[in-house]
C-alpha positions, 0 to 999 in steps of 0.5 A: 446250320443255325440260319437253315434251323432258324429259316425253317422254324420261321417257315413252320411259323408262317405256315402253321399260322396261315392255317385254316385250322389255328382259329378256335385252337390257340398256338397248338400248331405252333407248338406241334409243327414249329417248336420241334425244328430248333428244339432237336438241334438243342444239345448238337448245335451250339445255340447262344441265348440271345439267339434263342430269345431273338428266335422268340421275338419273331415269333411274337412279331409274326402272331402280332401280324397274323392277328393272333396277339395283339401289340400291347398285350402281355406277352408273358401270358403266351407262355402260361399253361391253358388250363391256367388261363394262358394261350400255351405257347412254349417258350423256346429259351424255357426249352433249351434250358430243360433240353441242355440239363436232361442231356448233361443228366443222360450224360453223366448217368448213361452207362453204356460204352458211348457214354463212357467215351463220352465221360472219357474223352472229357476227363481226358482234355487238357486243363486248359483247353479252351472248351473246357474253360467256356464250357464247363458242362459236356455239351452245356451253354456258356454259363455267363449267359444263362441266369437261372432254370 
């Protein structure tokens, strides 16, 4: 599943910077058309940080051949809001880290019956289950990878 999310949100890149209409707009198609592919799967899918990052550099590397960022240019400007003179371009790693909290928040906030299950069925796991000892949030990444927020 993740090669197919991976190939479709290479696809999109491609697509939205081949455009006609990307000169003049900066990385908004890029945000609207490709960004959304990997970031419903955040949360569902069991994404490890590097490949997130990896996904990331690819797209850097494809702006870099379409002429829309040059090589030796600050990358971390990419990631810079518009009006704070940045190109806007939302970093997928920022991205899975906000989706992966605000679901661990639904989850345990959440009152209706399948959110209940869903709190039920992790307190009724075994002490040392393997999931429960890499993950220790419901749906969360492995914490040895992720850093900070």
């Amino acid at each position: 599943m993740k090669s197919k999310i991976t190939k479709e949100y290479n696809r999109q890149v491609c697509l939205a910077l081949s455009a006609d209409f990307v000169f003049g707009v900066g990385l908004a198609p890029i945000n609207n058309l490709a960004v959304p592919v990997p970031t419903y799967s955040f949360g569902i899918v069991h994404w490890r940080v590097k490949e997130i990052k990896k996904m990331d550099r690819k797209t850097r590397k494809l702006l870099m051949v379409h002429g829309m960022h040059h090589p030796k240019a600050d990358a971390d400007r990419l990631y810079i809001k518009r009006r704070d003179c940045g190109l806007g371009f939302i970093e997928l790693e920022s991205a899975y880290k906000i989706a992966i909290v605000y679901l661990n928040k639904y989850i345990k906030i959440g009152s209706d019956k399948f959110m209940k299950m869903v709190k039920k069925h992790k307190a009724s796991q075994t002490k040392y289950s393997q999931h429960q000892e890499r993950f220790p949030l419901i749906f969360g990444p492995d914490p040895r990878e992720v850093k900070c927020l």
